[in-house]
N, C-alpha and C positions, 0 to 999 in steps of 0.2 A: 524355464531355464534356472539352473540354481545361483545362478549369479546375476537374474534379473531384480531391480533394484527394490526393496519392499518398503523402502521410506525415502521421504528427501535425504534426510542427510548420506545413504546411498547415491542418490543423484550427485550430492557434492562431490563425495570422492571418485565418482566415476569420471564427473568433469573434468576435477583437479588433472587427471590423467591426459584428459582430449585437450585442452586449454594450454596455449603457452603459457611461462610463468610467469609474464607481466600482466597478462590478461587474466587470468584466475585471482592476480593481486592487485586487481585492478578492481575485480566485480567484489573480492570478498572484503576489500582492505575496509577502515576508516579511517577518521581522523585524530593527528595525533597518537597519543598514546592509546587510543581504540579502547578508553575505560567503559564508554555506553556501549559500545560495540557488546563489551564483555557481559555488560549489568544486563542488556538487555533479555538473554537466555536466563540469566539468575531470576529474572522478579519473575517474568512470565513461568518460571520453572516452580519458585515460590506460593503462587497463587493455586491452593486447594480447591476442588471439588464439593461438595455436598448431595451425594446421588439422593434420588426418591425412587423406589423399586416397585411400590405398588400403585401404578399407573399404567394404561392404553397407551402402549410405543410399539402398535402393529403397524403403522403409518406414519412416517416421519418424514414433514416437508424443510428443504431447506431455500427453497426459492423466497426471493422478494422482490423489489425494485431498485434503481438504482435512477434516479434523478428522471425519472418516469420511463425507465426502458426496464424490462422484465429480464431477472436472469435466475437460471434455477440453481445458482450453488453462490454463496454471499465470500467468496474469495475471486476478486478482478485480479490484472494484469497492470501493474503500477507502470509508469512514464518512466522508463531508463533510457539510455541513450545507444544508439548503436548496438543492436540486436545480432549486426553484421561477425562479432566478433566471438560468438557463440555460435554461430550455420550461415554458412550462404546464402538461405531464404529468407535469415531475417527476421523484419517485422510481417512480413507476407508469411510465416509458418505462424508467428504467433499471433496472429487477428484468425487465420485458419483453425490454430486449438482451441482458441476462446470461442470460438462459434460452434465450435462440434462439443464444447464443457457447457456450453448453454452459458457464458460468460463475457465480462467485459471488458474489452481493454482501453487502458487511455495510453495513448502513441503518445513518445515524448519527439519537441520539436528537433531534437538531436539523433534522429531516423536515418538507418543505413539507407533507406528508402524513400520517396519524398511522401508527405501526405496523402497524394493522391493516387500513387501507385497503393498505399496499404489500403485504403477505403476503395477500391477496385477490388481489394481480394478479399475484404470483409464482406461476410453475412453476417454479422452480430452485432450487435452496439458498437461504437467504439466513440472515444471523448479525446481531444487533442488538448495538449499540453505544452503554453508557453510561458515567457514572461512579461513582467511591466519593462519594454524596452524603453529607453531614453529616446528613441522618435514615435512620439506615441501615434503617429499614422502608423508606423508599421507592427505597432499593436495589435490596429483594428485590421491590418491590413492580414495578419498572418489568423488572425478570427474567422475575418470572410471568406478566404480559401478554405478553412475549414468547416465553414457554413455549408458554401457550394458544393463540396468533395463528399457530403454527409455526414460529418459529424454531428453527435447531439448534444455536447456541450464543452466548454472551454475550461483547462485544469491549469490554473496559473498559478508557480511556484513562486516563495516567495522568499526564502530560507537561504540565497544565494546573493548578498549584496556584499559578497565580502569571497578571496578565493578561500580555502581551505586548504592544514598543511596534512596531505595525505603523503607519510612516510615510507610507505612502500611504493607507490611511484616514483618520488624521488631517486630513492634506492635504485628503480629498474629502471632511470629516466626513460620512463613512460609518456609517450606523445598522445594525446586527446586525437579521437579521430572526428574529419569534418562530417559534419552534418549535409544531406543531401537538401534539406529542404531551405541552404541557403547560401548556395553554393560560391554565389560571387563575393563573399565574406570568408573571413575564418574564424569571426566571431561576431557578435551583435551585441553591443553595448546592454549593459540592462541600467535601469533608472535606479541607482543606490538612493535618491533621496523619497522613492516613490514612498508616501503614505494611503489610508483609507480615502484620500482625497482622490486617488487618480483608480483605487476600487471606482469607486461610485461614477467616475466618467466614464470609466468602461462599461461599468453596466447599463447607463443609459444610452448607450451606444450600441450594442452589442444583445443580439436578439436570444442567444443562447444562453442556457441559466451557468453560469459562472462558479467552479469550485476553486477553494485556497486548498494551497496545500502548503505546510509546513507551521499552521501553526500550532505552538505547545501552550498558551497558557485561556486559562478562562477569560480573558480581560479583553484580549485579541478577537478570542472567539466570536462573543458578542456582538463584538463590533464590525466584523464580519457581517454575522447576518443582518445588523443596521443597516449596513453600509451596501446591499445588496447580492454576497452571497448566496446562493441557496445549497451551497455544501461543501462544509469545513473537511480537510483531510488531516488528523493529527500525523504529525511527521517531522523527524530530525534529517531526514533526507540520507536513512539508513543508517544514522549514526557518520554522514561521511564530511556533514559540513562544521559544526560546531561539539567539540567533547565536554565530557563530563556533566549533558545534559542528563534531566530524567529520562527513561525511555518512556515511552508513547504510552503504553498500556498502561504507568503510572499517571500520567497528566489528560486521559481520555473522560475520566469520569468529570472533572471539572469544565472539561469543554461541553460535554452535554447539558449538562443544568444550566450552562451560560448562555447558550442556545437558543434554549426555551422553546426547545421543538421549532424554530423560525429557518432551520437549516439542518438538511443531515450531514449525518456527521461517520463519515470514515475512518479507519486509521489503518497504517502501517507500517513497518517493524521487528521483524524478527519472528514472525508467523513460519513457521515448522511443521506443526501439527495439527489432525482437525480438533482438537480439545483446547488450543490455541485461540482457532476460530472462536467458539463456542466462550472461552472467557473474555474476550474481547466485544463479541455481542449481550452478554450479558453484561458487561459494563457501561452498555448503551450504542456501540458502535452500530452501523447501518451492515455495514458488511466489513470485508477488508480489502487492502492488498498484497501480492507481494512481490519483490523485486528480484533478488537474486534467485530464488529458484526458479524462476523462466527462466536464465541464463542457463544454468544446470540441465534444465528437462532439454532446451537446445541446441546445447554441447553433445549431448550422449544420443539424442536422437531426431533433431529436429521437433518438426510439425506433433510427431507421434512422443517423442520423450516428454514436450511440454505436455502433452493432453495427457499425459499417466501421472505427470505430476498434479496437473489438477484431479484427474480420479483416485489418487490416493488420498491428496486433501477431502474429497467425499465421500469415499469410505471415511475415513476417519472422523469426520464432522458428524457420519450418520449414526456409526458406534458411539461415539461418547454421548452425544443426542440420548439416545435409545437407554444406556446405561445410566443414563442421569438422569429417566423418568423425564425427560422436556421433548414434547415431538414437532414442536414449533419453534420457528428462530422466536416466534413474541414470546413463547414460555422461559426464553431463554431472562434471566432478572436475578440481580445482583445476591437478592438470596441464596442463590447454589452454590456462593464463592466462599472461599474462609482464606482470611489473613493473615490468623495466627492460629497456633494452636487449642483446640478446649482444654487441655490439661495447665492453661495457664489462667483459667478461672479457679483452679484447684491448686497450684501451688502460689498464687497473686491474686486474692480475690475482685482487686482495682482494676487487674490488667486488662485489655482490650481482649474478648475473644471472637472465634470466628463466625458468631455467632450475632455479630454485630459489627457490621462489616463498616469502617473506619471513614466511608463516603457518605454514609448516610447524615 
């Protein structure tokens, strides 16, 4: 069809279309003045290439693992809330696309669905996503439902101890919709004083290997994996809770060296394209995720829009792969990147070029 969509940002505009306009400004908004919102397409757009063309790229894998469950494409299905408000299926079409893209999702506890209903309709992986609540029974308590139901590990955000002034909800007074999987509430306190001290209870607690998400600096990182982590997610939380952060793909090389391999490490942010992937793994990332375009792929077609949006991600991750002389996500190494230009070792002898990439 010639008006079938040939990239994500097709998918957006086609949503924008199916989507009311509190809900399209609702998935697309951020916060505040939306300044990271903005930087985040600038740096990721910024960041050059360095192909090698005389290489064997008859074969090119993009599978790896993901907290020991095997997926063959290094772009999961991030924790958003309320799936419901893009298809009536829900998180039930997207645990279904993620399993037929040979990928992963983590269900956020804020599911049109409850827990157990989406791990019913999953074949694939899938990892559940909550918080440090101020009762920490029901911490461990919303863990072990998710132990039971099959999950194989718990994605705790961390990025939310404050609300966020997101101005386009204002604008639409925009009402949050309830979560199924807590129904006798209409909200669940979280612990604002929680530090790395109630990490470490949880994970003695808590049989499933444990990922953060939202942290941005190396310092945190670290202490993460101290503190029993086994996998850091970089993340501003799409740009929607704090502005005028770095974005992700700028603060990801620092969480890896922080690291020190003792935890993998995700990120994401503003992932568009498979050449996105591909610099984001070269930065050290395990894989990625991403959040608004599942809204997108199931606005415009359910179960089946979300899984073209992950096959276009794969075409494209396998193209620039191929073209870049790297046929493995390991080939994938900060050498292929340039930060600046080489013509600024020629008119700046001093200057930094891309040739020497600014993390090393």
């Amino acid at each position: 069809m010639p008006d079938s969509p040939v990239n994500l940002y097709d998918y957006e505009r086609l949503a924008k279309d199916r989507l009311s306009h509190s809900q399209y400004d609702f998935i697309a908004g951020g916060a505040t003045d939306e300044i990271t919102l903005r930087r985040t397409r600038h740096i990721l757009d910024s960041i050059m290439l360095r192909p090698l063309v005389m290489t064997d790229v008859s074969r090119i894998d993009t599978a790896t693992t993901a907290l020991g469950s095997r997926i063959s494409l290094p772009v999961m299905l991030a924790p958003s809330g309320a799936h419901g408000r893009a298809h009536p299926d829900a998180e039930l079409a997207t645990v279904r696309a993620a399993a037929a893209a040979g990928t992963l999702t983590a269900l956020s506890s804020g599911s049109s669905y409850t827990l157990e209903e989406v791990a019913q309709a999953a074949s694939g992986p899938i990892w559940f996503q909550q918080y440090f609540y101020q009762d920490r029974g029901l911490t461990l308590e919303m863990a072990r439902r998710a132990e039971e139901a099959g999950y194989s590990a718990i994605c705790l955000t961390l990025d939310v101890k404050a609300n966020s002034k997101r101005e386009r909800n204002i604008r639409n007074g925009y009402r949050s919709l309830q979560s199924a999987n807590h129904r006798w509430a209409s909200s669940l306190p979280r612990d604002t004083a929680a530090t790395f001290e109630y990490l470490e209870w949880v994970a003695s607690r808590v049989p499933l290997p444990l990922a953060l998400k939202g942290i941005m600096t190396g310092e945190e990182a670290g202490q993460a994996a101290r503190s029993g982590a086994k996998a850091v997610i970089v993340s501003n939380h799409g740009a929607r809770q704090l502005d005028t952060t770095f974005s992700t793909i700028e603060v990801l090389p620092e969480v890896v060296d922080a690291v020190e391999g003792r935890a993998e490490v995700y990120m994401d942010g503003g992932i568009r394209r498979g050449a996105d992937v591909v610099k984001a793994i070269a930065l050290g990332a395990r894989a990625v995720f991403i959040g608004r375009p599942l809204f997108w792929g199931l606005a415009v077609n359910g179960r089946d829009g979300l899984l073209n949006v992950l096959d276009i991600l794969r075409e494209e991750l396998e193209m620039t792969m191929a073209l870049c002389g790297r046929p493995t996500l390991d080939s994938l190494d900060r050498g292929m990147l340039g930060f600046a230009s080489p013509l600024l070792s020629i008119l700046s002898p001093s200057a930094q070029t891309s040739r020497v990439p600014p993390f090393d």
